[in-house]
C-alpha positions as CSV (number, residue, x, y, z in Angstrom):
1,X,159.3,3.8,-32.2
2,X,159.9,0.4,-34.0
3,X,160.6,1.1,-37.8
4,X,158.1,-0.4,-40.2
5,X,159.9,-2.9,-42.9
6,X,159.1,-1.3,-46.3
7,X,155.9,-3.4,-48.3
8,X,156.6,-5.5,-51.1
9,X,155.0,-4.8,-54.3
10,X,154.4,-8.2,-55.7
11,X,153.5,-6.8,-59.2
12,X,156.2,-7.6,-61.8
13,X,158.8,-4.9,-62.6
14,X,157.0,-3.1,-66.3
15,X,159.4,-4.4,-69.3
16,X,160.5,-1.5,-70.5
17,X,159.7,2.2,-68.5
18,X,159.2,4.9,-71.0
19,X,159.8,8.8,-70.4
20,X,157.8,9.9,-73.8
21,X,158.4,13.6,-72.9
22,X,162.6,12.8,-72.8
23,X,162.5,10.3,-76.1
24,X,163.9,7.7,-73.7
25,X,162.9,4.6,-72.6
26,X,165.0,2.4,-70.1
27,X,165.2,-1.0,-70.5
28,X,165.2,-3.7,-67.3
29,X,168.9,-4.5,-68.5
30,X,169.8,-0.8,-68.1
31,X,169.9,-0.2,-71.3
32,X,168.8,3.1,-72.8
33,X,166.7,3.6,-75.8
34,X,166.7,7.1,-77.6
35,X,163.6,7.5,-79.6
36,X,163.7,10.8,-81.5
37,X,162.3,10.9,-85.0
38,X,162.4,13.7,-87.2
39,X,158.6,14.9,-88.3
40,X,159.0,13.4,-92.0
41,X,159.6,9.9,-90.1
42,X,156.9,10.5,-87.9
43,X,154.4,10.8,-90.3
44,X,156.2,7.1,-92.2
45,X,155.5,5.7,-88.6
46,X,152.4,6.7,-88.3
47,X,151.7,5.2,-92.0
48,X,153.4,2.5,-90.8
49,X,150.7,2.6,-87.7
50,X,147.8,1.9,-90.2
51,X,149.0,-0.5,-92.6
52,X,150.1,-2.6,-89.2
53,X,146.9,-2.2,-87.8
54,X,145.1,-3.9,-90.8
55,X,147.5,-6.5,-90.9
56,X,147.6,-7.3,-87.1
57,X,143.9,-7.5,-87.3
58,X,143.4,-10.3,-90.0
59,X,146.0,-12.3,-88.4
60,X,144.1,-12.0,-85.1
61,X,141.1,-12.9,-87.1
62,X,142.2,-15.2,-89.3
63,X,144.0,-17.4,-86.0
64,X,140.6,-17.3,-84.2
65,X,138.5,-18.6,-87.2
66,X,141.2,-21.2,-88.0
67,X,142.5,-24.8,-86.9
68,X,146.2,-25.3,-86.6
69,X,146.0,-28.2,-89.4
70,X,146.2,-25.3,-92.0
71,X,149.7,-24.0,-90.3
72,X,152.5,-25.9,-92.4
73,X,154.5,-27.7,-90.1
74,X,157.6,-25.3,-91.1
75,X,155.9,-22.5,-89.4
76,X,157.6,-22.0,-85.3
77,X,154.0,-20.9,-84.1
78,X,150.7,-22.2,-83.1
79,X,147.1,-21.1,-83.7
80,X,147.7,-19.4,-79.7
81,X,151.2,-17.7,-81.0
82,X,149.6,-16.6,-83.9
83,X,146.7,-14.6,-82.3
84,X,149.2,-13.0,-79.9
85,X,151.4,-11.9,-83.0
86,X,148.6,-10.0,-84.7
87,X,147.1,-8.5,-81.2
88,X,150.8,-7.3,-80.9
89,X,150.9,-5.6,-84.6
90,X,147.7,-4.2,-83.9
91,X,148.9,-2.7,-80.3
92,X,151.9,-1.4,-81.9
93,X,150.1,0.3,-84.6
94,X,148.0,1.8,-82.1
95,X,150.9,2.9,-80.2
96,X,152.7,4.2,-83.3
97,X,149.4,6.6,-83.6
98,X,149.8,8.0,-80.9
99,X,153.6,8.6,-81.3
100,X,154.4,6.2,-78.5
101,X,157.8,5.1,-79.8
102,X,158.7,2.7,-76.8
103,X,155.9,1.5,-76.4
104,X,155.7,0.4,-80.5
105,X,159.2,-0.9,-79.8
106,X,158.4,-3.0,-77.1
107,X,155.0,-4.5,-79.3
108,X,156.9,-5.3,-82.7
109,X,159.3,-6.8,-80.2
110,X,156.5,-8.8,-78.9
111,X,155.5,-10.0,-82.6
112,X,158.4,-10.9,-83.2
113,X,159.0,-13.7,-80.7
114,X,155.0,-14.3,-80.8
115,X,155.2,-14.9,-85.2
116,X,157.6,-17.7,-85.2
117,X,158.3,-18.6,-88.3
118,X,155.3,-17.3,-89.7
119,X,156.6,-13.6,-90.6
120,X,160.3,-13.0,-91.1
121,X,162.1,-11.9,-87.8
122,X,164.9,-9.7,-89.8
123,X,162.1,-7.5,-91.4
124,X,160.1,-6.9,-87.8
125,X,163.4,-5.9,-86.3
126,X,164.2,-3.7,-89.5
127,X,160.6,-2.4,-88.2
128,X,162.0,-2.0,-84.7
129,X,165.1,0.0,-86.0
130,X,163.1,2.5,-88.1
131,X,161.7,3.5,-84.7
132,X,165.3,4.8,-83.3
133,X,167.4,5.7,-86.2
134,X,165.3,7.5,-89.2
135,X,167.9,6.3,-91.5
136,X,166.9,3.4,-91.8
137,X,164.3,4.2,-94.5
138,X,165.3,1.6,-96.9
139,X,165.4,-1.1,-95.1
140,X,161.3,-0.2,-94.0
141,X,160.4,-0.3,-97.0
142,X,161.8,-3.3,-98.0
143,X,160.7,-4.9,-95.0
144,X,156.8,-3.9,-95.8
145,X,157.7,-5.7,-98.9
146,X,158.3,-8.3,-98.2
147,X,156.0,-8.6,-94.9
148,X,153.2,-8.0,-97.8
149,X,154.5,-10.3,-99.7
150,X,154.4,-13.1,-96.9
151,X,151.5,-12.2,-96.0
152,X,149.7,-12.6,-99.5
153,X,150.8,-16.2,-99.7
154,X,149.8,-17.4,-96.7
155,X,146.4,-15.7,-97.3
156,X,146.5,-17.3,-100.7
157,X,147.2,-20.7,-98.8
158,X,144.5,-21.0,-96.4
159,X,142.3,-19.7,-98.8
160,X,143.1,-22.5,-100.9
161,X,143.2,-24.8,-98.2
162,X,139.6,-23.7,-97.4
163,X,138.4,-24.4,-100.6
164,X,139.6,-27.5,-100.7
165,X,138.0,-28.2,-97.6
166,X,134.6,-27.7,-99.3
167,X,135.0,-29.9,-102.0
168,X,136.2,-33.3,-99.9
């Protein structure tokens, strides 16, 4: 009997493939992930779940009820790149509810190429750290900071940009 040729599974290879059970995840490099927070950090990251959630959201919103004239030409992102940042913040905090570490990882990872300019890489990857290593505490907290902080003035800005817009 002639041997078959195995099929071809056109769909691409998945990113990252998680075993949540182990705490692993396995990158497409071969690298290996560990993802094994203690329960105090696990209740941070699932804080950390809702307050991403929220934020994720208005930038979703905001993006879709926007035109890109209000995005300073400094910002690395478009109206597009923007929407896909806060659908990824808003995945991840859904992830990070249901204690899905790798699958958080991989979403703030997303973000973070999706944000551009718009919200500081080195405080999404401080993000991204707190998910593996529970020591990194500090550097959450000042990362929500300052992602707050960012935040606030570009709310501030297309608010004022809006009401400008009324009055011309």
């Amino acid at each position: 009997r002639p041997s078959t040729p195995p099929r071809h599974d056109p769909s691409p290879a998945p990113a990252l493939r998680a075993f949540p059970q182990e705490g692993v995840a396995l990158s497409p490099d071969g690298s290996v992930q560990f993802y094994n927070p203690d329960m105090q950090t696990i209740g941070r990251l699932r804080g950390l779940g809702r307050l991403l959630q929220v934020a994720g959201e208005k930038i979703a919103d905001a993006s879709s009820e926007m035109c890109n004239s209000w995005l300073h030409e400094s910002f690395s992102t478009s109206r597009t790149g923007l929407h896909a940042c806060g659908t990824s913040l808003r995945d991840a905090a859904v992830a990070l509810g249901r204690e899905q570490w790798a699958e958080a990882d991989q979403l703030i990872g997303a973000a973070r190429t999706q944000c551009g300019t718009f919200l500081p890489n080195e405080h999404l990857a401080a993000l991204q750290r707190l998910l593996g290593d529970s020591q990194t505490l500090p550097d959450a907290r000042e990362a929500l900071k300052a992602l707050s902080s960012v935040l606030e003035v570009r709310a501030e800005l297309l608010v004022m940009d809006s009401l400008q817009d009324m009055f011309v």
